[in-house]
N, C-alpha and C positions, 0 to 999 in steps of 0.2 A: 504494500500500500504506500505510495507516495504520500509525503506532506506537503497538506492543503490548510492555511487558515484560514477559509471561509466554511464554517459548514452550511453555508446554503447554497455551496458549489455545485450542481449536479453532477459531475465528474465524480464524485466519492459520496455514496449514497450509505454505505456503511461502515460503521467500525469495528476492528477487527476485532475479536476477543480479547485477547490478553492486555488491548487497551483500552475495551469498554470497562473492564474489573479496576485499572488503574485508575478510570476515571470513578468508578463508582467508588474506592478507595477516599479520593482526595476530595467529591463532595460530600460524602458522609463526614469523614475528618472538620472539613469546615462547616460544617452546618451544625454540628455538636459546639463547637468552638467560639460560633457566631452565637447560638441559644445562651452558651456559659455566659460570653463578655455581656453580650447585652443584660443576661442578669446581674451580672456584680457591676456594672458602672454605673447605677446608683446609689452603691457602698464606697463609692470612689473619690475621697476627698482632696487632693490632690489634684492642685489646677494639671498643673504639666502630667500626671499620668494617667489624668482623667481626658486629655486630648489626645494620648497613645490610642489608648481605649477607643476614642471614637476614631481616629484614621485608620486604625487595624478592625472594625467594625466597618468603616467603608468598605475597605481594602475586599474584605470576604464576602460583602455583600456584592460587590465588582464580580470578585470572582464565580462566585458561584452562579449570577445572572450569564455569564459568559460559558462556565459548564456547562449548566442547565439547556444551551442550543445546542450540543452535541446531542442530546438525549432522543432528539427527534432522529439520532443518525445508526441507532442501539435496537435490538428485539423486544419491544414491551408493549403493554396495553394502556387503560385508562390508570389514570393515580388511586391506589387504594385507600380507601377512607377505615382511619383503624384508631383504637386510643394508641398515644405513642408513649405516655410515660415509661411501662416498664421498657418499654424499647429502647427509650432513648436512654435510660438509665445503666441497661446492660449491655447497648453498645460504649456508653462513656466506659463503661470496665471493660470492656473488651480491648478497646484502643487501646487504653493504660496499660493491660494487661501486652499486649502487643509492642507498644511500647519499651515498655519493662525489658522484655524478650529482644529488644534490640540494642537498647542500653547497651545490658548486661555482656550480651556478645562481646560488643565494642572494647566492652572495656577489660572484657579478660586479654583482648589481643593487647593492650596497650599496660599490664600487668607485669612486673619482673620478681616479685615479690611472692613467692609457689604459696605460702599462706591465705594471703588475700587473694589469690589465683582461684586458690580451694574454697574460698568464700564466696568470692563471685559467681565459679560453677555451683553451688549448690544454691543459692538466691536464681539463678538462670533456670535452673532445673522445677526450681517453684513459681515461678513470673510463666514457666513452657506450662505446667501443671493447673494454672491461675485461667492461664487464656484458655485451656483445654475444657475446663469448665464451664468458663465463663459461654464460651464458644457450644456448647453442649444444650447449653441454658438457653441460648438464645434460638437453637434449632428446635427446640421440643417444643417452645412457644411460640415458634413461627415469626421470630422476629430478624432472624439473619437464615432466609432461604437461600443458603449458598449453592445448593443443587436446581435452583428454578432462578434460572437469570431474569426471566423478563418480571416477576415482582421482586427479582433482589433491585430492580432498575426502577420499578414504581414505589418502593419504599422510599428510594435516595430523592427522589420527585417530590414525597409528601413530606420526608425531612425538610429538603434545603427550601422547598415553601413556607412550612413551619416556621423555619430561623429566618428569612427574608421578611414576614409577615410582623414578624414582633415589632 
């Protein structure tokens, strides 16, 4: 697949797989992200980083209006209408938990010390364990349909609306 930045090119009518999941990736990611700030920045006392607050609240709300046209270019249906709290609550762990699992990686490579080597694998081993879970949790409840792409793609539709909406 050639790179095109219009997707209202007719030239490239769809996206390939492995870059519809990155995309569904990084609007999920922001649309948790966007829900969190916009709830804590009015606990935000601070002139100067209560103006972070809103230009990185633009910034995702940019982005994600800009994802969200690829969406038309993906396998999916109508937006499902669902409650999202426990969803949006056990993807926030999941990410962190995910997260966690990349950390952790990193930072054994970056480790000379076999002590804290042995710490860090055993926190990685529990953060792999954490997301396995978590990840568990969220398939029995139908809220991270990782084997049914076209609502894992109208979930991230009714998130990043949700956090645009606010």
């Amino acid at each position: 697949m050639t790179y095109n930045s219009n997707p209202n090119d007719e030239r490239q009518k769809t996206l390939a797989w492995h870059e519809t999941l990155e995309l569904h990736e990084l609007v999920v990611y922001q649309s948790i992200g966007l829900i969190k700030l916009k709830d804590a920045i009015g606990k935000v006392q601070d002139r100067e980083l209560k103006q972070l607050y809103q230009q990185t609240i633009r910034d995702l709300e940019a982005n994600l209006n800009e994802l969200l046209l690829f969406y038309k270019m993906t396998p999916r249906g109508e937006v499902d209408e669902r409650r999202l709290d426990p969803a949006f609550y056990s993807g926030d762990l999941l990410a962190f938990a995910k997260t966690a699992v990349r950390n952790y990686a990193i930072a054994i490579t970056e480790t000379a010390t076999p002590q804290l080597r042995n710490v860090f694998s055993k926190h990685l081993q529990k953060a792999i364990q954490c997301h396995a879970n978590v990840y568990n949790y969220m398939l029995k409840n139908g809220y991270y349909p990782s084997y049914d792409l076209e609502k894992l793609l109208r979930n991230d539709v009714t998130l990043a609306n949700k956090a645009l909406s606010m």
